[in-house]
C-alpha positions in Angstrom: 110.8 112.5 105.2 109.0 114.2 102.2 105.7 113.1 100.1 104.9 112.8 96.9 101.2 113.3 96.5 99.3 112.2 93.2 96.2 110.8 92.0 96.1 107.9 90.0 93.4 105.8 87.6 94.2 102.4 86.6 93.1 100.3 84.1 93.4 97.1 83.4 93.2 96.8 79.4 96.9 97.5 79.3 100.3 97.8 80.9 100.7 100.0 83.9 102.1 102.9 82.1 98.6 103.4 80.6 97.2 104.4 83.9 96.3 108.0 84.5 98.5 110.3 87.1 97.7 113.6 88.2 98.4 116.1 90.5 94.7 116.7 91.4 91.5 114.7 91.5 90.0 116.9 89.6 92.8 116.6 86.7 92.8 112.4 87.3 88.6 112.7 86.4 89.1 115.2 83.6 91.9 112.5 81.6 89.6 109.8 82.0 86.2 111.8 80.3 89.0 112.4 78.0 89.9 108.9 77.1 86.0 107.2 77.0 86.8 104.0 75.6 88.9 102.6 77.8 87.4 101.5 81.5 89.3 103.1 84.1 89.2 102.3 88.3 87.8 105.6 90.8 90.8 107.7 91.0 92.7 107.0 94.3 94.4 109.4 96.4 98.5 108.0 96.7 100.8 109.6 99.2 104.5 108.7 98.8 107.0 109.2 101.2 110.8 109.7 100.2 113.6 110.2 101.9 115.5 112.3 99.6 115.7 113.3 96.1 117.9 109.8 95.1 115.2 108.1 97.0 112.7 109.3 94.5 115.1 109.3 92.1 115.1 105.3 92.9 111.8 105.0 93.1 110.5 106.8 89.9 113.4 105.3 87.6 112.8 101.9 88.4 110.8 99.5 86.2 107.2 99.1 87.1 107.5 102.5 88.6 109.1 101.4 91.4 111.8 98.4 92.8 109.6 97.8 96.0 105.7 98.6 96.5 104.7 102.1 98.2 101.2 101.9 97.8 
């Protein structure tokens, strides 16, 4: 098994694609100061594991970002 590890801030003003990703914490809280007028959640730490690369292939292709729930 591998892991994918990302931050992520959601929101709730819009569709899911609007939340923020980011490789670090740090990044996450710098997007959000960047983007005041919309309310985001406390960036939260997400560890994925994958199988292989399809697996995450699967996984990030998918609509909703993903065909079964991870995290």
């Amino acid at each position: 098994m591998a892991n994918l590890t990302f931050w992520i801030a959601e929101q709730n003003a819009d569709s899911v694609c609007y939340n923020i990703i980011a490789k670090t914490k740090k990044d996450c809280l710098a997007q959000v100061a960047e983007r005041p007028d919309v309310k985001y959640q406390a960036p939260v730490k997400v560890v994925f594991q994958y199988s292989d690369a399809f697996d995450l292939f699967y996984w990030a292709t998918s609509e909703g970002g993903g065909r079964h729930s991870h995290y």
